[in-house]
C-alpha positions in Angstrom: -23.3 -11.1 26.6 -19.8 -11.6 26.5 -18.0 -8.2 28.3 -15.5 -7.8 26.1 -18.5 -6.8 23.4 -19.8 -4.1 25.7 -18.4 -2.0 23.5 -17.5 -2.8 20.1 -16.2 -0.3 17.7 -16.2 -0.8 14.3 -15.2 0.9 10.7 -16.4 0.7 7.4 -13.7 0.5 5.1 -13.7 -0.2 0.8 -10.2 -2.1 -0.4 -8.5 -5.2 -2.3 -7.2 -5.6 -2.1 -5.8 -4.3 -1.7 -6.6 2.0 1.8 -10.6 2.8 1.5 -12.6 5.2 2.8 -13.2 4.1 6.1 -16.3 5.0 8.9 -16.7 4.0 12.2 -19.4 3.2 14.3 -19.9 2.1 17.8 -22.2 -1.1 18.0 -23.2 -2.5 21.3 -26.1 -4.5 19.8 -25.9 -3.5 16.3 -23.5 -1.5 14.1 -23.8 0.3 11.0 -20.5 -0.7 8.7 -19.2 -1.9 5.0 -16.9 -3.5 3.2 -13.5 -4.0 1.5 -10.7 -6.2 0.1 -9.9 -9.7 -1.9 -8.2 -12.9 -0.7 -4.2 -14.7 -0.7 -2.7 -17.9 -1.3 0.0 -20.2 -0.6 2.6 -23.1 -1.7 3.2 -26.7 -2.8 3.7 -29.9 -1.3 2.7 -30.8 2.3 4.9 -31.7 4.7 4.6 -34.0 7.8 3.3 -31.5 9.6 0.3 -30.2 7.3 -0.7 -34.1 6.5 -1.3 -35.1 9.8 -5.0 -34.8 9.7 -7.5 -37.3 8.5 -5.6 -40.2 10.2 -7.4 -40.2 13.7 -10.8 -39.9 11.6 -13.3 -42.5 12.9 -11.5 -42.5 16.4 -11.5 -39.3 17.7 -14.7 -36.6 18.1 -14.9 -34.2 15.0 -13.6 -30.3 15.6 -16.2 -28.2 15.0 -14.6 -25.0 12.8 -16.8 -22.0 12.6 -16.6 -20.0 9.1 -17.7 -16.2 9.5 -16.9 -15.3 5.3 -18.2 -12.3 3.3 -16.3 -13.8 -0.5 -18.0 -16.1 -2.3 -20.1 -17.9 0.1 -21.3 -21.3 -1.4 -25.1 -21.9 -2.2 -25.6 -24.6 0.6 -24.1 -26.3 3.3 -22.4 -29.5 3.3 -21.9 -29.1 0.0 -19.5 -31.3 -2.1 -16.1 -29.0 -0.9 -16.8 -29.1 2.5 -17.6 -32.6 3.0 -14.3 -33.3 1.1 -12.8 -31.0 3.6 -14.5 -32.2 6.6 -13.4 -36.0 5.9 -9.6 -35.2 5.4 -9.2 -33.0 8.1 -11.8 -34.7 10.9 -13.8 -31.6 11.4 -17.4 -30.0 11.2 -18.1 -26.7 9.8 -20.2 -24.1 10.5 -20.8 -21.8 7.8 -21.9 -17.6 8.8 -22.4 -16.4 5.2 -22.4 -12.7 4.4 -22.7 -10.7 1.0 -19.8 -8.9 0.5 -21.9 -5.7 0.2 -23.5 -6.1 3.7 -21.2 -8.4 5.7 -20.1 -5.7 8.3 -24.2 -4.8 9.7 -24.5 -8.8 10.3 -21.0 -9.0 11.5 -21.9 -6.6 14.5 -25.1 -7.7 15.6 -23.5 -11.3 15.9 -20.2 -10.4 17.7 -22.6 -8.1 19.8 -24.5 -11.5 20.6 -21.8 -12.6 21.9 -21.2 -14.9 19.3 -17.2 -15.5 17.6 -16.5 -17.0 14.9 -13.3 -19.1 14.7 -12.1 -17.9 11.2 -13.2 -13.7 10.4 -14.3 -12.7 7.5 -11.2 -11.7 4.6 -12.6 -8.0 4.2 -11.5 -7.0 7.6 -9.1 -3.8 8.2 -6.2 -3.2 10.2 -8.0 -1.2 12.2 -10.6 -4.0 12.8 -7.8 -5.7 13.8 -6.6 -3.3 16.7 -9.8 -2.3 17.9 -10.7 -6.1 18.6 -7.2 -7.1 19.5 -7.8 -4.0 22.3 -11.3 -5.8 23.3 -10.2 -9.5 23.4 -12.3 -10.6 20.3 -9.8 -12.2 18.3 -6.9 -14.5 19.5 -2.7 -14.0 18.9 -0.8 -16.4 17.6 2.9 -17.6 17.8 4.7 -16.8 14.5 6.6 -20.3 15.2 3.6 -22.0 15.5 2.5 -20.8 12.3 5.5 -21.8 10.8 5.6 -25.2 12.2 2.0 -26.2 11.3 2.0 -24.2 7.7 5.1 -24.6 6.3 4.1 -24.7 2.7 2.1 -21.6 2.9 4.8 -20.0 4.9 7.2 -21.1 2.0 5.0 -19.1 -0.3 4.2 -15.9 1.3 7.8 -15.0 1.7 8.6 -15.8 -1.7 6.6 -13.0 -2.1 7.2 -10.3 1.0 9.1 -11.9 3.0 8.5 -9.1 5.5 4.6 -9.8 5.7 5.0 -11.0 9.4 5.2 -7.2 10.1 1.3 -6.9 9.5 0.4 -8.7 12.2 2.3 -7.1 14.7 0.3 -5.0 17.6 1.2 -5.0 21.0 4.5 -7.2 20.4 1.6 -10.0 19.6 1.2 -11.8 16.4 -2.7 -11.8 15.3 -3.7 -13.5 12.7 -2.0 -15.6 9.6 -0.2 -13.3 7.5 -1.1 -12.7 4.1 -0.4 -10.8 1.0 -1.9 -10.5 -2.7 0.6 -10.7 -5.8 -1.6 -9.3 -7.8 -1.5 -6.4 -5.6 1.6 -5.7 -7.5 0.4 -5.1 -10.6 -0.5 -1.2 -11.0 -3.4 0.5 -12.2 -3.4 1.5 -16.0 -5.6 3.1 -18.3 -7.5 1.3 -20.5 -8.1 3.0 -23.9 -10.6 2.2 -26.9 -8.2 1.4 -29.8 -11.0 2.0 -32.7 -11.3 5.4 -31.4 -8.0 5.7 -31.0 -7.1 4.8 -34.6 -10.2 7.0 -35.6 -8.1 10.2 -34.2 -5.0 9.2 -35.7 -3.2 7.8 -33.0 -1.3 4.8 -34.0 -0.3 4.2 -30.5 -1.2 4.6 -27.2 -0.6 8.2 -25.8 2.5 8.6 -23.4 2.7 12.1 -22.2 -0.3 14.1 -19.9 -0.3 16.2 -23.1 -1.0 13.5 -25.4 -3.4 12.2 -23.3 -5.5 15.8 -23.0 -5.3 15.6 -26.5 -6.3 12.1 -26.8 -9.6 13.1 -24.3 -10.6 15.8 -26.7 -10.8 14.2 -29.8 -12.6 11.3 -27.7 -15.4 14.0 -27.4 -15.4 16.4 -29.9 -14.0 14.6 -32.8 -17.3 12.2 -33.1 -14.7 9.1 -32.7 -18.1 6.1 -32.6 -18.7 7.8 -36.0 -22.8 8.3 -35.5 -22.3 11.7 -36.4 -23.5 13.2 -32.8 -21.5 14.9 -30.0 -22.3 12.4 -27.3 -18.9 10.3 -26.1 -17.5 11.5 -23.3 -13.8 10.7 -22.9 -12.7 9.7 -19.4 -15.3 7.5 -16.8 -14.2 7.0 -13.4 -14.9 4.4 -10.6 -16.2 7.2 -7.7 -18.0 4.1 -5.8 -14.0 3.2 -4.5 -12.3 6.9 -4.2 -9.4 4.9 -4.0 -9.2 3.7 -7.3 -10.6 7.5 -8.9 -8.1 8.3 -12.1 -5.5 6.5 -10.2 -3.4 6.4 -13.6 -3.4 10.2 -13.5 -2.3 10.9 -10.0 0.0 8.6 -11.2 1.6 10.8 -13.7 2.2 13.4 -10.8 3.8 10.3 -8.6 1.2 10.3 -6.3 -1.3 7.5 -4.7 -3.8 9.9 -3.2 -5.2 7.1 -0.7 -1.5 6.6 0.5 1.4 7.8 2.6 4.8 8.7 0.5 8.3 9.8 1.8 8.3 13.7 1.7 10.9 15.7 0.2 12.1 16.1 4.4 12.3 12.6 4.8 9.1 12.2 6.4 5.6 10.3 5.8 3.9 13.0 4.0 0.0 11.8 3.0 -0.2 11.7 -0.8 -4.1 12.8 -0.5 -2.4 16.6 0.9 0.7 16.6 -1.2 0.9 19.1 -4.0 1.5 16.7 -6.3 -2.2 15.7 -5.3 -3.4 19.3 -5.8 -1.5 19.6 -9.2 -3.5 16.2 -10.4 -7.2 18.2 -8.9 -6.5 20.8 -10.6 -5.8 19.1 -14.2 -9.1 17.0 -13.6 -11.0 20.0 -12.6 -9.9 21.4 -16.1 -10.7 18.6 -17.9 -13.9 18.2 -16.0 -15.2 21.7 -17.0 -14.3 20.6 -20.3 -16.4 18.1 -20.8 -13.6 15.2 -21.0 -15.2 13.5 -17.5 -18.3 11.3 -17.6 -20.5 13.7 -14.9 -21.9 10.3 -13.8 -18.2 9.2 -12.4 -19.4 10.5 -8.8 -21.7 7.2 -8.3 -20.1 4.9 -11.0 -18.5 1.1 -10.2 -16.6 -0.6 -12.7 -20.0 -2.3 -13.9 -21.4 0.6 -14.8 -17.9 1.9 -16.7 -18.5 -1.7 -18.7 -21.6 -0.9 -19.9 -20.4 2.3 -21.0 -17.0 1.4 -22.9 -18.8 -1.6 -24.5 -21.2 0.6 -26.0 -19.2 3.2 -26.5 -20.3 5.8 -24.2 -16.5 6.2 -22.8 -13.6 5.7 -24.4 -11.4 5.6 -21.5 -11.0 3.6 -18.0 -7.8 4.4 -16.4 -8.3 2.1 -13.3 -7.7 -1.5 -14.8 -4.4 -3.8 -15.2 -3.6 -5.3 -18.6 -5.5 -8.8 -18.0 -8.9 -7.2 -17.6 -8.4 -5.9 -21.3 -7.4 -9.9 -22.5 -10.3 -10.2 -25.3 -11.8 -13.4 -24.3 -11.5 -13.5 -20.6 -11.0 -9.2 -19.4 -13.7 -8.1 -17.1 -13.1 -4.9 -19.7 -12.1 -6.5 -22.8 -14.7 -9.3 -23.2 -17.8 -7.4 -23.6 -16.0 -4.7 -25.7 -14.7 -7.8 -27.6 -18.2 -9.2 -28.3 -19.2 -6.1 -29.6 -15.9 -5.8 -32.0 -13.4 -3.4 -29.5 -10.4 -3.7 -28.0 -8.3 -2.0 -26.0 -4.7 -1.0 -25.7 -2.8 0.7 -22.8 0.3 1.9 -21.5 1.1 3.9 -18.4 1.7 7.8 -19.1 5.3 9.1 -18.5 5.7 11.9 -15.5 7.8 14.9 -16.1 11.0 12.8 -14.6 10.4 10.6 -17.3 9.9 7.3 -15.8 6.5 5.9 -16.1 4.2 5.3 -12.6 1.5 3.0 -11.7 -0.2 3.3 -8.2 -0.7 -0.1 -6.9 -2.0 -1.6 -3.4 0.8 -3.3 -2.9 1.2 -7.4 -1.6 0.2 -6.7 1.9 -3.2 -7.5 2.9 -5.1 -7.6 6.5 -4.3 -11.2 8.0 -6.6 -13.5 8.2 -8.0 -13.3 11.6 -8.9 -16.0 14.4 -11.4 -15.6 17.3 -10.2 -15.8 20.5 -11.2 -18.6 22.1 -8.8 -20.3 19.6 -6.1 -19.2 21.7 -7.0 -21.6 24.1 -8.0 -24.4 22.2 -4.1 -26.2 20.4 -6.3 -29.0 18.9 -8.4 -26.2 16.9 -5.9 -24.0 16.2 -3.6 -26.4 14.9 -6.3 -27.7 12.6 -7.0 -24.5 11.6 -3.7 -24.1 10.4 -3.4 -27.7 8.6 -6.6 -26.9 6.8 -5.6 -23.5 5.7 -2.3 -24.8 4.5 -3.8 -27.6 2.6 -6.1 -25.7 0.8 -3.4 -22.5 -0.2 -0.9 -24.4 -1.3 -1.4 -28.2 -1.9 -2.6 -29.0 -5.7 -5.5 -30.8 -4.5 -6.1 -28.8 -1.6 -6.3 -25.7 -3.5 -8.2 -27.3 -7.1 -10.8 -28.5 -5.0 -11.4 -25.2 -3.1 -11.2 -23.1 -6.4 -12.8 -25.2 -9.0 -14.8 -28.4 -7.4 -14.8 -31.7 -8.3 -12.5 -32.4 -11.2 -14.0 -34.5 -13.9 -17.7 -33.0 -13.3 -16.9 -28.9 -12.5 -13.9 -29.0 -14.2 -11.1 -30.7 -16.2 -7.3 -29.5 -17.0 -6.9 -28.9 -20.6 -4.4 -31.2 -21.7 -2.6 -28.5 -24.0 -2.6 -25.6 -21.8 -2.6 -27.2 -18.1 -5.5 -24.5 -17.5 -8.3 -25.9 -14.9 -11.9 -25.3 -17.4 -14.8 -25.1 -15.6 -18.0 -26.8 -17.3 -19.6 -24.7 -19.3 -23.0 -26.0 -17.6 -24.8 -24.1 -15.3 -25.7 -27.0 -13.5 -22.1 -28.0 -13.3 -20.5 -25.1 -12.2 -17.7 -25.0 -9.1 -19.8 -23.0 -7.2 -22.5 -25.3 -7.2 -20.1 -27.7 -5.0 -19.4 -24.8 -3.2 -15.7 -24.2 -5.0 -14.9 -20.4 -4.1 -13.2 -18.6 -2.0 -15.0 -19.1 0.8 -13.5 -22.0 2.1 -10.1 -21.1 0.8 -9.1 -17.7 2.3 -5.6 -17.6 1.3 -6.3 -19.0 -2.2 -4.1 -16.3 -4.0 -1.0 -16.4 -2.7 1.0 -19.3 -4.1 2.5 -18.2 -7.1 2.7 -21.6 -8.8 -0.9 -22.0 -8.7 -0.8 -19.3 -11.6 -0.6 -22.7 -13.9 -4.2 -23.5 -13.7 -5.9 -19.7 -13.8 -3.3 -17.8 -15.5 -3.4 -17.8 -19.6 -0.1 -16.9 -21.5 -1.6 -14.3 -23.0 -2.0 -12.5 -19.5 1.5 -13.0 -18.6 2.6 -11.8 -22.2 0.3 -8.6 -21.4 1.9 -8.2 -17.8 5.4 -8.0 -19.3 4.2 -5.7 -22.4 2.9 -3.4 -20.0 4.8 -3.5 -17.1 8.3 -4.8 -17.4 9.2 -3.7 -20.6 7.9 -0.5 -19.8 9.9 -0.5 -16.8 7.0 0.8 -14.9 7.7 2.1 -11.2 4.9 1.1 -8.5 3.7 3.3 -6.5 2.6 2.1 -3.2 1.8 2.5 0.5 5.1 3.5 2.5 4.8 1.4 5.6 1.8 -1.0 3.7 -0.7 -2.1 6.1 -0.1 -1.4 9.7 -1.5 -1.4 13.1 -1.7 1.9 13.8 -3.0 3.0 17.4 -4.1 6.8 16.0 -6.1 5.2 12.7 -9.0 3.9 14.2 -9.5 7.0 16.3 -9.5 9.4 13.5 -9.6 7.5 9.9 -13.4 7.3 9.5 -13.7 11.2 9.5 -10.6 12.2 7.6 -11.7 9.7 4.8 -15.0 11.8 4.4 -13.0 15.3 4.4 -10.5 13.5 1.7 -13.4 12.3 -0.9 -15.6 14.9 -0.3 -13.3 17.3 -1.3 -11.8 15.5 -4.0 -15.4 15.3 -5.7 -15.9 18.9 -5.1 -12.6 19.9 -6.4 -13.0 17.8 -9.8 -16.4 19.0 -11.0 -15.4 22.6 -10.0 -17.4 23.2 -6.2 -14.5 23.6 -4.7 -11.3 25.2 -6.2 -7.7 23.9 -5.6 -6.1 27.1 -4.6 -7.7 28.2 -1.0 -10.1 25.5 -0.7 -7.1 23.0 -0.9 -5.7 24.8 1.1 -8.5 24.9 3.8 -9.1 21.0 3.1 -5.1 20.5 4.5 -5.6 22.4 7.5 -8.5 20.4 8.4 -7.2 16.8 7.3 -4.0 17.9 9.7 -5.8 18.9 12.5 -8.9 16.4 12.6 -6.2 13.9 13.3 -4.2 13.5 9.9 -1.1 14.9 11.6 -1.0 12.4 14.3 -1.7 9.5 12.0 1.1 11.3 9.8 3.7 11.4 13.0 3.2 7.6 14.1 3.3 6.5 10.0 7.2 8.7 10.7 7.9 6.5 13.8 7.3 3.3 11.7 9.0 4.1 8.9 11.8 4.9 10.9 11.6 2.6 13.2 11.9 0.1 9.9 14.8 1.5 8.2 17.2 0.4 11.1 16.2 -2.8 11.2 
């Protein structure tokens, strides 16, 4: 066994996208872990530099590329994507498939085997990232080489954070290609029945806290499905992810509990011990005891909360962005749409009276590369050409996402829109189409003309710009942290234990928030606070 996996440490972590709750464990042969987070993209044309491969095919040994991916893994190997993919690039890969809810228990037992992939899976943390950095697992890499060899993508990612390089950064070492999420700037809103809405004699949306309570009453008490029984309840909330738990209402105190902010003495202040978070327990503790929550919330996931808002069990989910209402194509709004809902929303307006959405922000975890690819150019550069192809090269990135055009899909000649078939048999992911092979397949923003319908866009601006909606979001984003990994697991647990126990009334927000504080501080939160301080100023005289 390899001895930098003596001793492997890992964390769970849950996050898109986009700050989870986190535990660790220490594998030697095994570890106990699970998952989070959702994938990027890139740009346009390829230069010299990203086309180079495919001419020495024929001539010259393939490069094997090993695949460790937890997102969308395709149904079998040498499938139609990869052997496309293989041919142009003059390689051979190796797929290590994982379920997204699993990946990190198979993860550990192969690096424990002694076994690295060249590519990681997308799901991994920061704090993956600097515990294997610490143990030699996974390689850095030269920002200029990344530049050279993916110029397209590198074109795209700074179009949208052009300060994404930072992410990468541990040790004065790159690690990783850089990535970020657009839609990780869209912000959390909630989503509201509109029937039962216009059944309470709201003709809009409501836009104050108060309006909202009032809102949540009538949702309950005011028989809104019009079955003449008392049994709605108002508000459903996703407590699977704590990180996305009534986001839209901490929102309205200008808080993301799951982040840091700036406090008012111009330090990193942790919104999860801020009054502001107190003031947003103590308002969902009321309306809790009220009636207003779905008691279920503690174990619900967004599948669940569909099943309930399209059959009118809940009238309220306040953890969705305005596409996932869209009628025919929302995760939210289709089945409600079926079954003759829709939904309206519109962020509430804090007592400054702007109007607050948290969000994850466009930062993710870079994609990560093991480390004998350090020492291997002809790989690494490879690596690089493939992953620029497929992020930002029309072809590149329609073949990764949607197949073989002509049999999985067509673009609609009015719309520009890539349609999958509408056969099973045909479908993208039966040529292995997904995000698996494309990592970075949601960063380049011009690819929004084949996956993005008007409508969507025309929601975005409804909601968001004409609202002039402020996003709240991490203050440093993510960062390699050296204190996180040493103390994040536990002070995750204190955090969502104690915000479950505070909302449905086991634990009050006076004292007991108090005593949760002192805890959070002292089992590491205040270390983690003081080096988030050092960043942040560290940053502002650059």
């Amino acid at each position: 066994m390899d001895a930098r996996l003596n001793k492997l440490a890992f964390k769970t972590g849950g996050t898109n996208t986009m700050g989870q709750s986190k535990k660790y464990a220490i594998a030697t042969t095994a570890v106990l872990l699970s998952a989070s987070l959702m994938a990027g993209c890139g740009g346009e044309k390829n230069s010299a530099a990203s086309q180079a491969p495919g001419s020495t095919a024929g001539t010259e040994k393939p490069i094997e590329i090993v695949i460790a991916n937890n997102y969308n893994a395709p149904e079998t190997d040498d499938n139609y994507v990869q052997k496309k993919l293989e041919e142009k690039f003059n390689i051979k890969i190796k797929n290590i498939k994982y379920e997204r809810s699993s990946w990190r228990e198979k993860f550990s037992v192969l690096l424990a085997s002694g076994e690295i992939p060249d590519l990681f899976p997308v799901d991994v943390t920061i704090t993956d990232m600097v515990q294997w950095a610490d143990q030699g697992i996974i390689a850095p890499i030269s920002v200029d080489e990344i530049k050279k060899y993916m110029p397209n993508y590198v074109k795209a990612l700074e179009s949208v954070d052009n300060t994404a390089w930072e992410i990468g950064l541990y040790k004065n070492q790159n690690y990783g290609i850089p990535r970020v999420y657009p839609g990780g700037l869209d912000g959390f809103l909630p989503a509201i029945n509109e029937q039962w809405l216009q059944k309470i004699g709201y003709t809009t949306p409501p836009k104050t806290l108060t309006e909202f309570e009032d809102v949540l009453n009538k949702f309950v008490n005011n028989d809104p499905d019009g079955n003449g029984k008392k049994d709605t309840y108002a508000l459903g909330g996703r407590g699977k992810l704590t990180n996305q738990l009534f986001p839209s209402i901490f929102a309205a105190h200008k808080v993301a509990p799951y982040q840091f902010k700036l406090g008012a003495d111009g330090k990193a202040e942790y919104g999860g011990v801020s009054e502001e978070a107190r003031a947003t327990l103590k308002l969902l503790a009321k309306w809790y005891k009220a009636g207003y929550i779905d008691p279920e919330f503690i174990t619900s996931d967004n599948n669940e909360n569909n099943v309930k808002i399209a059959n009118q069990k809940i009238g309220v989910m306040d953890n969705v962005k305005p596409g996932d209402t869209y009628q025919t194509g929302g995760y939210v709004g289709k089945p409600a749409f079926e079954k003759g809902l829709s939904y309206v929303s519109s962020p509430l307006v804090a007592t400054d009276g702007n109007r607050y959405a948290v969000a994850y922000g466009a930062r993710q975890e870079p994609i990560l590369l093991g480390a004998q690819v350090a020492k291997d150019e002809a790989k690494r550069i490879k690596i690089m050409q493939l992953l620029d192809y497929v992020s930002t090269n029309d072809e590149g990135w329609l073949l990764t996402q949607y197949g073989e055009p002509g049999v999985n899909y067509d673009i609609d000649a009015a719309t520009g829109l890539a349609i999958g078939s509408t056969d099973p048999n045909k479908a993208g992911t039966k040529a292995g189409a997904s995000g698996y092979y494309n990592m970075l397949g949601g960063i380049d923003m011009a690819k929004k003309k084949y996956n993005t319908r008007k409508e969507i866009l025309d929601l975005n601006k409804k909601y968001y710009t004409d609202l002039n909606v402020k996003l709240i979001t991490d203050l440093i984003g993510p960062t390699a942290l050296t204190s996180k990994p040493k103390y994040w697991t536990n002070l995750q647990t204190l955090q969502d234990s104690y915000f479950i126990k505070a909302i449905t009334g086991e634990a009050n927000t006076d004292g007991d928030f108090d005593t949760y504080k002192a805890n959070w501080l002292k089992s590491g939160g205040q270390e983690v606070t003081n080096e988030v301080t050092k960043v942040y100023e560290e940053r502002k005289k650059k």
